[in-house]
N, C-alpha and C positions, 0 to 999 in steps of 0.2 A: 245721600252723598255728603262728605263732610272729611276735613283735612283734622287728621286724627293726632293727636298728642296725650302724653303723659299715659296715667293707667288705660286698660286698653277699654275702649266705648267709651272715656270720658274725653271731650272735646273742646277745646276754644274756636271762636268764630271770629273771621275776618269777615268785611265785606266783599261780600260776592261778588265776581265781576258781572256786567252786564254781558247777557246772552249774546252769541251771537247771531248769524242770520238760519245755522241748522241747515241739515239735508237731508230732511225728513220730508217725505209726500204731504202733501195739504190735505189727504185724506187720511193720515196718521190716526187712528184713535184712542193710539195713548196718548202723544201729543196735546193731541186737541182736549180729552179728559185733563192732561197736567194745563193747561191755557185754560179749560172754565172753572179749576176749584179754587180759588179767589179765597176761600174761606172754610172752616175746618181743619180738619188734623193734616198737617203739614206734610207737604211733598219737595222732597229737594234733589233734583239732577241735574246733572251736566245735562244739554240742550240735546248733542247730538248722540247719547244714547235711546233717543226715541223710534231713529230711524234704526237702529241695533238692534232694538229690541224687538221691533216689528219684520224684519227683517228674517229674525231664524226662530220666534214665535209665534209666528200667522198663524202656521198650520195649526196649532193648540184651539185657535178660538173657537167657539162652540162644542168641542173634545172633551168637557169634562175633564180638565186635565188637573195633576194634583201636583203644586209650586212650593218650594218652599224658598223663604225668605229669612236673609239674615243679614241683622241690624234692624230692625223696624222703627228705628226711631220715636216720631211722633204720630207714627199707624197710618197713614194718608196712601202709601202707597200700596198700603193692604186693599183698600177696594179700590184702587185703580184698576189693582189685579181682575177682582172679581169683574168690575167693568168689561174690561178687554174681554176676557175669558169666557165669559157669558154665564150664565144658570146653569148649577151643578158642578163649580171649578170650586177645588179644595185648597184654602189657601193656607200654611204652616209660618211662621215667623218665631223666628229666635231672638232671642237679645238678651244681654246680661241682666239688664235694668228689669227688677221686679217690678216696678212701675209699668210695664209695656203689658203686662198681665191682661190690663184694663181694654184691649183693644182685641179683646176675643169677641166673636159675634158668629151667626149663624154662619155656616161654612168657612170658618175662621179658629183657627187654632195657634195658639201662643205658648210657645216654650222657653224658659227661662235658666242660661247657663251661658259657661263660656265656648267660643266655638273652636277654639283650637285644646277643647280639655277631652278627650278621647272617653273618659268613665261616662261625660254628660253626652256625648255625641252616642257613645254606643246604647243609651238608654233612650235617649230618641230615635234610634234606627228601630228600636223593639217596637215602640208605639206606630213609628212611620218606616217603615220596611221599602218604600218604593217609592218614586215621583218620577214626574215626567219635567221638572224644571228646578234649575235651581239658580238664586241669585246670592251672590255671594257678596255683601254690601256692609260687610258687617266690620270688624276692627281696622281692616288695611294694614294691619303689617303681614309680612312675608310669611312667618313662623304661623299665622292664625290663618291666612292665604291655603296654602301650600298644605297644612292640617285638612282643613275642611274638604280641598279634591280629593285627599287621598280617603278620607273617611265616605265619603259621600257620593264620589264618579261613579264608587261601586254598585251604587243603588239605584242611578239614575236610569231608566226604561229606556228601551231599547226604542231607535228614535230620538232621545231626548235631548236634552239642552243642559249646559253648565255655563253658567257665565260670572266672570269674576271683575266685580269692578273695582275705580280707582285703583289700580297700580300704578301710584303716580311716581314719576321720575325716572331716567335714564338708569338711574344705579339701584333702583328696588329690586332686590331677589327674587319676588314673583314671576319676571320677568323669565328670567335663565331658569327659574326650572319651568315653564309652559314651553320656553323654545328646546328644553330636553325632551318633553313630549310628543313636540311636532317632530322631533330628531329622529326619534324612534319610528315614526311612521317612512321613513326612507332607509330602515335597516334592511340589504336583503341577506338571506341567508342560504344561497344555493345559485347557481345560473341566471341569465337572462331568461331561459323560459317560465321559470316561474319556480315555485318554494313555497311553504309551510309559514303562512301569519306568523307573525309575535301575538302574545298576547294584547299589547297597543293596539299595533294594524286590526288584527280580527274587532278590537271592541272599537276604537276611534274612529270618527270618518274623517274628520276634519276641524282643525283649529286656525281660527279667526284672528287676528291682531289687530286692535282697535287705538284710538288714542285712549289712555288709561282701561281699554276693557280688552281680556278678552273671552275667547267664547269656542267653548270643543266639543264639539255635537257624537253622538253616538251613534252607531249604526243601527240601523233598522235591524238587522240580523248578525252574525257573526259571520266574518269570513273567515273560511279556512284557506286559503292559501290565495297568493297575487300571480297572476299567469299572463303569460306576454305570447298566443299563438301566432304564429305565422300561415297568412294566405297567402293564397295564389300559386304561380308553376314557376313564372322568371325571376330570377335575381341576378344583379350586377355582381359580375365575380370578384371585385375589389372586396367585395362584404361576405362572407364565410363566418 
């Protein structure tokens, strides 16, 4: 995490504010892994994405699950992943900086490009076809945002997770096009009793709004249409 200027991945730093108090379980185990690494390759988040993260990626831990990460910074939070996740999670990381190379390791793969450049995105879909997670942490602007879901939601298993952080500010365009997506999930297109999915409805189950993150999980299956039956034999005749 990191407040982003000038060309995209390169950065200046303020002082951090101090954490607050989080609302995260005391049994959090990303948490607690971001609280004992004290030392080595660097991890930097906001406090109260721990509880987020834990939240709509429990179910992954011990899944074997295959994440991909972008922005990797200074690689710390590559084996946070692996921590959580347990033996046999496949972790991917993007980042412009050919530097980041360096932080390949056993279940650990490093891909190096820009994320909102569609020729380097579609060459990493050939090598990586599929995942069950994806962290979007990488430039923070809108254009690089907004790039990466549309290259990338398509890929994500069914089940899975997309979560985009730091969209910071009231007026960030990330913003207006995720609440166009939850929009779509309230299109109907026929009667009260029910009608034929959008393409959205059938693959989305639900989108999350977080302070600066959020997060639109995929359904386990497709659905084909939203249906609203009526039980029972009485009804009040005001209602026809």
């Amino acid at each position: 995490m990191a407040f982003w200027r000038g060309a995209r991945y390169s950065h200046t730093y303020s002082e951090r504010a101090a954490p607050g108090t989080g609302q995260s379980q005391p049994d959090n185990a990303l948490e607690a892994y971001f609280d004992g690494h004290l030392q080595g390759p660097g991890i930097w988040k906001w406090r109260h994405y721990f509880e987020i993260y834990d939240r709509h990626l429990a179910r992954f831990r011990g899944a074997r699950p295959r994440l991909v990460e972008i922005g990797i910074y200074s690689g710390g939070s590559l084996e946070m992943w692996h921590d959580y996740f347990g033996s046999g999670a496949e972790v991917c990381g993007i980042d412009i900086e050919p530097a980041c190379k360096a932080y390949e390791s056993a279940g650990t793969r490093v891909f190096i490009g820009d994320q909102d450049d569609r020729t380097f995105l579609d060459a990493f879909l050939t090598e990586v076809p599929a995942f069950d997670v994806v962290i979007d942490d990488g430039g923070h602007l809108a254009d690089q945002q907004i790039a990466t879901f549309e290259a990338l939601f398509p890929h994500v298993r069914p089940g899975g997770v997309f979560v985009c952080e730091d969209i910071h500010g009231r007026g960030h365009a990330t913003h207006a096009f995720f609440d166009g997506v939850a929009r779509e999930l309230h299109v109907i297109r026929g009667d009260t009793s029910g009608f034929p999915t959008t393409a959205w409805q059938s693959s989305v189950a639900s989108v999350h709004i977080y302070a600066f993150v959020t997060v639109i999980e995929k359904r386990a299956a497709p659905l084909a249409s939203l249906e609203a039956p009526k039980h029972g034999t009485q009804w009040e005749p005001f209602y026809d």
